[in-house]
C-alpha positions in Angstrom: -149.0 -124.9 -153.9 -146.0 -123.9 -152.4 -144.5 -124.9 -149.2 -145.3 -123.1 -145.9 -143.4 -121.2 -143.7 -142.3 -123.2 -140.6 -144.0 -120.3 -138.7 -147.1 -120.1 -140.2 -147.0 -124.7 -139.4 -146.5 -123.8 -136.0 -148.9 -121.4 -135.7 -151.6 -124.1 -137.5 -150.8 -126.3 -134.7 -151.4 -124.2 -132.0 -154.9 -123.2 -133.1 -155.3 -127.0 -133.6 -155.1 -127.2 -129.7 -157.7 -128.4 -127.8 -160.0 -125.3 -126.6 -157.5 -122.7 -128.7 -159.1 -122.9 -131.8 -161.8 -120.5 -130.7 -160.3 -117.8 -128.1 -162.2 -116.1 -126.0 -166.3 -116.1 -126.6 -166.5 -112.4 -127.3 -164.4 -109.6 -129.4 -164.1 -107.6 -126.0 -162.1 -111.2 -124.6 -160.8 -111.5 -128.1 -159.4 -107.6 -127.3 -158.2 -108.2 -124.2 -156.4 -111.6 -124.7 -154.7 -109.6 -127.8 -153.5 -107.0 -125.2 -152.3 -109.2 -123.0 -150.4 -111.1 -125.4 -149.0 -107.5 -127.0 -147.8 -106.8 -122.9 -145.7 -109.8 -123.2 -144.1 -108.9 -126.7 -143.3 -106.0 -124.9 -141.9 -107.4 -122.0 -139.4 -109.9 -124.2 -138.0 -107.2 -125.7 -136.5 -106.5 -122.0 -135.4 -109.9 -121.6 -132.5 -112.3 -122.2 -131.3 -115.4 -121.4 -131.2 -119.1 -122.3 -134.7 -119.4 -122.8 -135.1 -116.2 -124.2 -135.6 -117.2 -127.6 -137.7 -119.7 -126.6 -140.2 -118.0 -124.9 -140.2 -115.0 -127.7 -141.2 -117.2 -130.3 -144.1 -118.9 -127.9 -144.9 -115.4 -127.2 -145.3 -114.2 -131.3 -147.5 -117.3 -131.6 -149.6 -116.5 -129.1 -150.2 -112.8 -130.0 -150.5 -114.1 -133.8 -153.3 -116.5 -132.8 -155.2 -113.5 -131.1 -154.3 -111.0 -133.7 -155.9 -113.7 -136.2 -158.9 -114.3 -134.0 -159.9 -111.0 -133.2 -159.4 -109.8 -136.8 -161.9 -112.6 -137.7 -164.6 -112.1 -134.9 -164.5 -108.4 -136.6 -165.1 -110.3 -140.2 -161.8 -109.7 -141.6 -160.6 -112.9 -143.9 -157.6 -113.7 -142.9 -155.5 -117.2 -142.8 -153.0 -118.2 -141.1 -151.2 -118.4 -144.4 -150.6 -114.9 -144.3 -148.1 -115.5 -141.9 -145.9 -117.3 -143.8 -143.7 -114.0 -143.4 -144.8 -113.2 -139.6 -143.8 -109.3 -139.5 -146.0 -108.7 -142.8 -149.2 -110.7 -141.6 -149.1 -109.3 -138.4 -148.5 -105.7 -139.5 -151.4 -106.0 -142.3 -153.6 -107.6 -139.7 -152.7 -104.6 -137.1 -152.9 -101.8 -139.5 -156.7 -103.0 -140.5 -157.1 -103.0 -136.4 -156.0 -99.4 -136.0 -157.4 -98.1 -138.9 -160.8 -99.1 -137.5 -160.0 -97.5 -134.1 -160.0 -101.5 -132.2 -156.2 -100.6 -131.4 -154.6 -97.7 -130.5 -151.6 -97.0 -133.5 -148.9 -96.7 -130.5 -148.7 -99.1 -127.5 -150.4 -97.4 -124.7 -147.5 -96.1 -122.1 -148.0 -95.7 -118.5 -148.0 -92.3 -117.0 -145.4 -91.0 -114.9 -146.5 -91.0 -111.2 -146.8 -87.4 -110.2 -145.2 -87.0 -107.2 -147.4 -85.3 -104.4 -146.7 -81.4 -103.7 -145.1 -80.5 -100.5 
C-alpha cells in the first residue's frame, strides 16, 4: 500500500476529533457548514501575513472535511484517501456536487448595491 499524502494524514486526524467526525446532523447543516467553510477559502485568498499560511491550510482542511461529509450524507463513496492530491479530490468531490445541482458551478457573488434614484 503506498504511503499517504501528509495532507490526506492531516485531514484523518481532524475527522478523528472529538464531535468532528459526524458534522452537522442534516445535509442542509452539512450544506451550509460547506458554504461557510468555501466563504473562508475565499476570504484567504485576500489575505497575507505570518500566519497566512497557517490558517489557509486549517482553512482547506476544514472545507475538505465538509466537502467529504456532505458528499457522503448524499451517498457518494468517497475517502479521505482521495485527497492524497488535495486540488483533485476536492475538484472530483465538487464537480459530482454541481453536477447534481447541491452547489452552484460559480461562487455565488454579491450584488452591487444599487444606489437610490434622486
Amino acid at each position: 500500500m503506498p504511503a499517504r499524502s501528509m495532507y490526506s494524514e492531516l485531514l484523518d486526524a481532524a475527522f478523528g476529533e472529538p464531535g468532528q467526525a459526524d458534522g452537522p446532523p442534516t445535509t442542509a447543516g452539512s450544506l451550509a457548514e460547506l458554504v461557510r467553510c468555501r466563504r473562508l477559502l475565499e476570504e484567504d485568498a485576500t489575505h497575507s501575513g505570518p500566519d497566512w499560511a497557517l490558517q489557509a491550510v486549517a482553512d482547506q482542511l476544514a472545507y475538505d472535511a465538509a466537502l467529504i461529509r456532505l458528499a457522503r450524507r448524499m451517498g457518494l463513496a468517497c475517502s479521505i484517501r482521495d485527497f492524497d492530491q488535495p486540488e483533485q479530490g476536492r475538484q472530483r468531490l465538487e464537480r459530482y456536487l454541481v453536477d447534481g445541482g447541491v452547489l452552484p458551478d460559480e461562487p455565488a457573488e454579491e450584488e452591487p448595491e444599487e444606489e437610490p434614484d434622486t
